[in-house]
C-alpha positions in Angstrom: 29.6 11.2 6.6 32.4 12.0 5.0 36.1 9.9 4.3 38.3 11.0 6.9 35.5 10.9 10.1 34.3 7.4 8.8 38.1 6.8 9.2 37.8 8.1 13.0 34.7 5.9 13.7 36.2 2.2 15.0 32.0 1.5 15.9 31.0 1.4 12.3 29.4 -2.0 10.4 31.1 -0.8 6.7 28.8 -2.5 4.6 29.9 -2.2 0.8 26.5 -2.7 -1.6 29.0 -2.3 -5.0 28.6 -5.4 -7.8 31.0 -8.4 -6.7 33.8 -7.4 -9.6 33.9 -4.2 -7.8 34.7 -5.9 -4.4 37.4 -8.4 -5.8 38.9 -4.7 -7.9 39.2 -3.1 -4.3 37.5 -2.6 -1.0 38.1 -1.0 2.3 39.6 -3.6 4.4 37.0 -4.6 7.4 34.4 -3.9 5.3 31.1 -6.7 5.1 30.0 -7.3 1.4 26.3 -7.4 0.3 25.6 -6.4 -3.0 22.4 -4.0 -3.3 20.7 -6.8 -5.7 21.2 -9.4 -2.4 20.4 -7.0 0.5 16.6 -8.2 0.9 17.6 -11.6 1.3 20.5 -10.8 3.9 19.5 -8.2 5.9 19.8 -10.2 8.6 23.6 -10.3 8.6 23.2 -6.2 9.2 23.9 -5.3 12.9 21.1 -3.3 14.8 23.4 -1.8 17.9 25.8 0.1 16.0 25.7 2.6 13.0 25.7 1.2 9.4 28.1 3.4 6.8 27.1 2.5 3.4 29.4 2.6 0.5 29.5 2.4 -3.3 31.7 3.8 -5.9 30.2 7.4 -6.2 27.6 7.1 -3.0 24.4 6.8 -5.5 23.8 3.1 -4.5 24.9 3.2 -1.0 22.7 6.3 -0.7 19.6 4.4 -1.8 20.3 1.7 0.8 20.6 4.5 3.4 17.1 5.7 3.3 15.8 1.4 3.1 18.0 0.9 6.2 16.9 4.4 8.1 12.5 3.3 6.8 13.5 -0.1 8.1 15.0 1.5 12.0 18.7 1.0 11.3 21.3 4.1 12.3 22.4 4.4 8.3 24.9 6.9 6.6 25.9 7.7 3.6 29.9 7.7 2.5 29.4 11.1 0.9 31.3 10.9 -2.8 31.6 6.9 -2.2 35.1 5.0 -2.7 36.2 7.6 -5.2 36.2 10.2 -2.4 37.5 8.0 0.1 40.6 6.8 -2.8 40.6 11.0 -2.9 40.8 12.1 0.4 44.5 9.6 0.9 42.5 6.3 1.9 43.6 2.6 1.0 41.5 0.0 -0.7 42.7 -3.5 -0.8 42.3 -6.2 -3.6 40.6 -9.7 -3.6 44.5 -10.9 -3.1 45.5 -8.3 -0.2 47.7 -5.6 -3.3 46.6 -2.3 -4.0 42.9 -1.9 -5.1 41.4 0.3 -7.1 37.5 1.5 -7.1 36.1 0.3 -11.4 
């Protein structure tokens, strides 16, 4: 899925899997926070009735999730291109303290 139709999609769970000093540097606000190492243990916090849109920084991590998610019977996507695209393509990210984030 790619920046702009995420953008379109209010019936998304955003879940961001990036490292937790990539979250504080900038995130897409609404987004949920799990970092890949965690996901095991808090997969329970994932919705079931509604698609999941995964996102990292390039869309390696995220991508990896994807295909757990889709083995495990979630409705996952990939962010193609991750933050970078989405920082590419016009998007806003927002900092731990609500400024301008940045993807690291």
């Amino acid at each position: 899925m790619d920046a702009n139709e995420a953008v379109r999609r209010d019936d998304l769970f955003l879940l961001d899997v990036r490292e937790h000093d990539e979250w504080r540097a900038g995130r897409v606000t609404g987004a949920h926070h799990i970092p890949l190492r965690e996901l095991g243990a808090r997969q329970a916090e994932i919705p079931t009735d509604r698609p999941v849109l995964c996102v990292c920084r390039s869309g390696s991590r995220s991508g990896m999730v994807v295909r757990a998610l889709r083995d495990a019977g979630y409705d996952a996507h990939n962010l193609d291109g991750g933050l970078q695209a989405w920082v590419a393509d016009g998007h806003d990210l927002v900092d731990e303290d609500g400024g301008t984030g940045e993807v690291i």
